[in-house]
C-alpha distance (Angstrom), angle and dihedral (degrees) to the residues before:
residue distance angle dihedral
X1 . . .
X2 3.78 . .
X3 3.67 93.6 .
X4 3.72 89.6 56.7
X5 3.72 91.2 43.5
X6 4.09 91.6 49.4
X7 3.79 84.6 50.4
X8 3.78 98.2 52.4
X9 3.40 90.6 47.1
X10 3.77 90.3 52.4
X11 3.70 94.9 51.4
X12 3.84 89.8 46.1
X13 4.17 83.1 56.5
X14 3.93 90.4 54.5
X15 3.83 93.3 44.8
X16 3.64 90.0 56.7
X17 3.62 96.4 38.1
X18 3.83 100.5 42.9
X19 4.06 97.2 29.9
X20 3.64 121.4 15.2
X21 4.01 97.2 47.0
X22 4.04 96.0 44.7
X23 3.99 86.6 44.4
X24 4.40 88.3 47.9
X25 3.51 84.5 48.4
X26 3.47 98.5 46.7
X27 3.99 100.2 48.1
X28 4.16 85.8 47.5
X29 3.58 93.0 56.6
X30 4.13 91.2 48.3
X31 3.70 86.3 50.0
X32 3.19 104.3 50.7
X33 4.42 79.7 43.2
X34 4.05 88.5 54.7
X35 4.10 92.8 40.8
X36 3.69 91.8 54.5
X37 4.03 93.4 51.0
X38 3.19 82.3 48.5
X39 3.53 118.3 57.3
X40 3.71 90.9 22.2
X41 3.50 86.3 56.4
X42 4.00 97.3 -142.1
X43 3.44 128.7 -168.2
X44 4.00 115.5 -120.8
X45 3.59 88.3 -120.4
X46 3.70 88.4 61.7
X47 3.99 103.3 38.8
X48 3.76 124.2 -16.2
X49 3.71 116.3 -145.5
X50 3.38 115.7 -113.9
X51 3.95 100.5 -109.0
X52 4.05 80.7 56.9
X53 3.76 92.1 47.6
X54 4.36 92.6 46.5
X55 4.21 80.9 45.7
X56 3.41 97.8 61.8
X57 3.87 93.1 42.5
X58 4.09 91.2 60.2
X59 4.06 89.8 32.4
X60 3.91 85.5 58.7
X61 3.92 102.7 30.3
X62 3.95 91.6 128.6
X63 3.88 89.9 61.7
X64 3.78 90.5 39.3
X65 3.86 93.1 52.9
X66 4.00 89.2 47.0
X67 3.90 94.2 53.6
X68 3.45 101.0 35.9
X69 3.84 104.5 70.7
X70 3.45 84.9 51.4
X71 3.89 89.9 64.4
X72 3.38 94.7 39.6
X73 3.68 98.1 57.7
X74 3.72 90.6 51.9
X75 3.98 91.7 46.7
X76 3.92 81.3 52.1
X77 3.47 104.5 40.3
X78 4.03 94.2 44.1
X79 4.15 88.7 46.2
X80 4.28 94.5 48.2
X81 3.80 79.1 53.1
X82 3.55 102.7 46.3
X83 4.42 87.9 47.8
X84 3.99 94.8 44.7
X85 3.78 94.9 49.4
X86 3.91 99.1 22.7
X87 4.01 91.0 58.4
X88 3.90 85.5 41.2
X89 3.75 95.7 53.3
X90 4.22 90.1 42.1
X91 3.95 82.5 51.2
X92 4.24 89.1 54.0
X93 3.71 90.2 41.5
X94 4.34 98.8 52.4
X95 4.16 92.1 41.2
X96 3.90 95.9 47.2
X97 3.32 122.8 36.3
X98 3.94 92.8 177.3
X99 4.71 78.4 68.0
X100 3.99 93.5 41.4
X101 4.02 81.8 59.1
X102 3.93 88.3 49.8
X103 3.41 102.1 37.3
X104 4.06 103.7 31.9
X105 4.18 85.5 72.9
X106 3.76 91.2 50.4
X107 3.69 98.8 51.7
X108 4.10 90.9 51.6
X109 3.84 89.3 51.0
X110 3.70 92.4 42.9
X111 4.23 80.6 52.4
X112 3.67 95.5 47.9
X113 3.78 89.3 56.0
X114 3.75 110.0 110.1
X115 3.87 96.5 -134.6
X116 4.00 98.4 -159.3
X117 4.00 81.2 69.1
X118 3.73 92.8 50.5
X119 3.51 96.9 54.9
X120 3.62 100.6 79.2
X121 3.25 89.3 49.7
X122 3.89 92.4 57.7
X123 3.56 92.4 47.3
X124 4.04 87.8 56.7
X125 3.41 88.3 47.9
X126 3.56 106.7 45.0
X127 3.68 102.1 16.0
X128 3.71 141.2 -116.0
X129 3.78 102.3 -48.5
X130 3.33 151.6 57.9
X131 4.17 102.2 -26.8
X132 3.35 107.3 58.5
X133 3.70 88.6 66.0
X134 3.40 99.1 43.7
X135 3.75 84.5 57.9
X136 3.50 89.8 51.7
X137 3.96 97.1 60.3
X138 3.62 86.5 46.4
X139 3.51 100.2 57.6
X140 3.37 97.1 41.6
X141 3.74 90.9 53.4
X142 3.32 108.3 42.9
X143 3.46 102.7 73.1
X144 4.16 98.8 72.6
X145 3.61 85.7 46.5
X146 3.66 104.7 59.5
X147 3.86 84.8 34.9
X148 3.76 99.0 49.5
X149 3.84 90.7 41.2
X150 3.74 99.4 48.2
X151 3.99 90.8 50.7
X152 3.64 87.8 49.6
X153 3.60 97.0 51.5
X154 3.98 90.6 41.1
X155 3.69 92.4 55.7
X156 3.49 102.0 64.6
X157 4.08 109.8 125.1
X158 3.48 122.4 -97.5
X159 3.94 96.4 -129.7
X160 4.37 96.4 55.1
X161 4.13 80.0 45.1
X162 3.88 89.3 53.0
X163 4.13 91.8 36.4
X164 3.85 86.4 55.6
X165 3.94 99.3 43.4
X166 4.00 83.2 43.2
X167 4.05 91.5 69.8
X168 4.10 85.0 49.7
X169 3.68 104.1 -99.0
X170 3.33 131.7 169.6
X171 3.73 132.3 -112.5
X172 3.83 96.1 -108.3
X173 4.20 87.6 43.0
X174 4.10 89.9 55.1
X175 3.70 85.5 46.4
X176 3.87 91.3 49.7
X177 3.58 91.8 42.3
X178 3.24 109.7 37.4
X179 3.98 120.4 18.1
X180 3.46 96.1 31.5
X181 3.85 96.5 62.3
X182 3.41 90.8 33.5
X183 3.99 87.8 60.4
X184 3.59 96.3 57.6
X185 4.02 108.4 87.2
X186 4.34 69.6 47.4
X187 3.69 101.0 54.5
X188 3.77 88.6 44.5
X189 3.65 101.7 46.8
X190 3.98 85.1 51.4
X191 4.16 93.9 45.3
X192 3.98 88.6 53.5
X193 3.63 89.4 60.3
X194 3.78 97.3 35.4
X195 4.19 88.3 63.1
X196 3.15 91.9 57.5
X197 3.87 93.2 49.7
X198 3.97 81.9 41.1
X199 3.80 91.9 57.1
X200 4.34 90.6 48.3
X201 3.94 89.5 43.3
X202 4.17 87.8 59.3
X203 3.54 89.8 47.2
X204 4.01 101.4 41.7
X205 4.25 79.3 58.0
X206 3.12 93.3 54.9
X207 3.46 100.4 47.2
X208 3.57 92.2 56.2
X209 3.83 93.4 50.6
X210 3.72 145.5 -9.3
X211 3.55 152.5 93.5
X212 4.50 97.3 -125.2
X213 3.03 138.5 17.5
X214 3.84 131.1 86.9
X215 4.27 99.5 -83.6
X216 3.97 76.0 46.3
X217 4.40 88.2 64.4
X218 3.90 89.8 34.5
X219 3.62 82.1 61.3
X220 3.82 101.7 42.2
X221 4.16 84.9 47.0
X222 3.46 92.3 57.1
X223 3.96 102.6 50.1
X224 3.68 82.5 43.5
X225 4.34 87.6 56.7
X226 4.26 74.5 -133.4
X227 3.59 98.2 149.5
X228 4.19 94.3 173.9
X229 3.83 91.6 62.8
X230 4.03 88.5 41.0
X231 4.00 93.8 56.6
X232 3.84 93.4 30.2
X233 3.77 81.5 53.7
X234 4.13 95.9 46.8
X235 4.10 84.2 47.5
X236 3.81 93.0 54.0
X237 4.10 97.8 43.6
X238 4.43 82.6 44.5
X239 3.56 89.1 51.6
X240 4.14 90.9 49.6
X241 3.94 92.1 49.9
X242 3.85 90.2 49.6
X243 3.28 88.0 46.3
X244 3.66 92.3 52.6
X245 3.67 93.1 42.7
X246 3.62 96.1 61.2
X247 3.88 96.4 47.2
X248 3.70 83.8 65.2
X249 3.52 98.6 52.3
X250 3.89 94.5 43.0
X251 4.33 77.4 51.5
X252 3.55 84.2 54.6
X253 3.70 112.2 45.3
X254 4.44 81.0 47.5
X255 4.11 84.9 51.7
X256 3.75 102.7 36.8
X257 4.09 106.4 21.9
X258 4.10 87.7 140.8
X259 4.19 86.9 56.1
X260 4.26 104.8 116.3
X261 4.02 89.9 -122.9
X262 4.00 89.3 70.8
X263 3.53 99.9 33.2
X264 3.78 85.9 60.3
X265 3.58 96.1 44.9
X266 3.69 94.3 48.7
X267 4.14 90.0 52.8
X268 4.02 87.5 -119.2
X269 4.34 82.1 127.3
């Protein structure tokens, strides 16, 4: 009977926490949104309110639901990348430190690189279509993967990597058993953040060139001054990188339920 009570109580914790807050901070921020049209009295050229903006997104659903996928398979495509070869490259970095040396300087200059330049570029190189923006999402992505992962894998204690060498292990069975869990709170810390870069590398593509796609209708909106389709537009593409967001943290609490963060938040501390 405790148990069960301990348990309802926990759930009622992660309601709050994961629900009820984000939704109270949500409605807030479209109040204070509506109030300001409001009493400001601004023209819908100038700001739509937010029941305006939300209007538009059901009024034009059908062109929503035909330029979305396309966005979403870039986000996707650009973020699978970024994990495979960012958790690859953090792998090359932690066993050799002769590579982190080589490839620590190319990862900052790849950062420093202001993407909305490079996209041209891309779209010379690998034409006008899909690609280029899949490339995008990568690059901008990768970065807090490889970071995130490497520092995760690096921080493992010295003591568990002695324990595990003590019992005659070999280098790839410390790495196994030691850095690579050890990484994981890491490598999910740095793939929340990456989506979100995922989600603006899709759109930055688009913006640059194409013919669907959300960036493609933020474009159209603007040299049509239609400022309903541009915010109904920013609402949909934030509602896909939340979305996106919390898939990897639901991934996470199923990969890492023993990590300290959700024993804490569950009350099992």
């Amino acid at each position: 009977m405790k148990t069960a009570h301990k348990a309802q109580a926990g759930w009622g914790r992660l309601l709050t926490a994961e629900v009820i807050y984000p939704a109270v901070a949500i409605a807030l921020l479209l109040t204070v949104w509506q109030l300001t049209v409001v009493i400001l009295e601004l023209r819908t050229t100038f700001l739509p309110s937010p029941t305006a903006a939300f209007s538009k997104v059901f009024r034009s659903y059908d062109t929503f639901l035909t330029h979305a996928p396309v966005t979403i398979f870039e986000i996707v495509g650009g973020y699978a990348l970024s994990i495979v070869l960012g958790v690859a490259t953090a792998f090359v970095m932690v066993w050799s430190r002769v590579m982190e040396k080589i490839v620590s300087p190319i990862l900052v200059f790849l950062q420093t690189i202001p993407y909305i330049s490079v996209a041209p570029l891309l779209i010379i190189w690998f034409g006008f279509n899909i690609a280029p923006k899949i490339v995008v999402s990568f690059l901008m992505s990768y970065f807090p993967i490889v970071v995130a992962t490497a520092a995760g894998m690096n921080a493992v204690e010295n003591d568990m990597v002695d324990m595990v060498r003590s019992m005659s292990a070999s280098k790839w069975q410390i790495f196994w058993k030691s850095r690579f869990p050890n990484s994981l709170p890491y490598f999910f810390s740095g793939a929340k953040v990456a989506v979100a870069f995922a989600t603006s590398g899709a759109i930055v593509g688009e913006y640059v060139g194409a013919d669907y796609g959300l960036g493609y209708l933020i474009v159209l909106s603007n040299s049509d001054t239609n400022s309903e389709l541009l915010f109904a537009t920013i609402i949909v593409v934030s509602a896909i990188g939340i979305g996106f967001f919390w898939l990897i943290h639901w991934v996470e609490k199923l990969c890492i339920p023993w990590h300290v963060a959700f024993r804490q938040e569950e009350g099992r501390l």
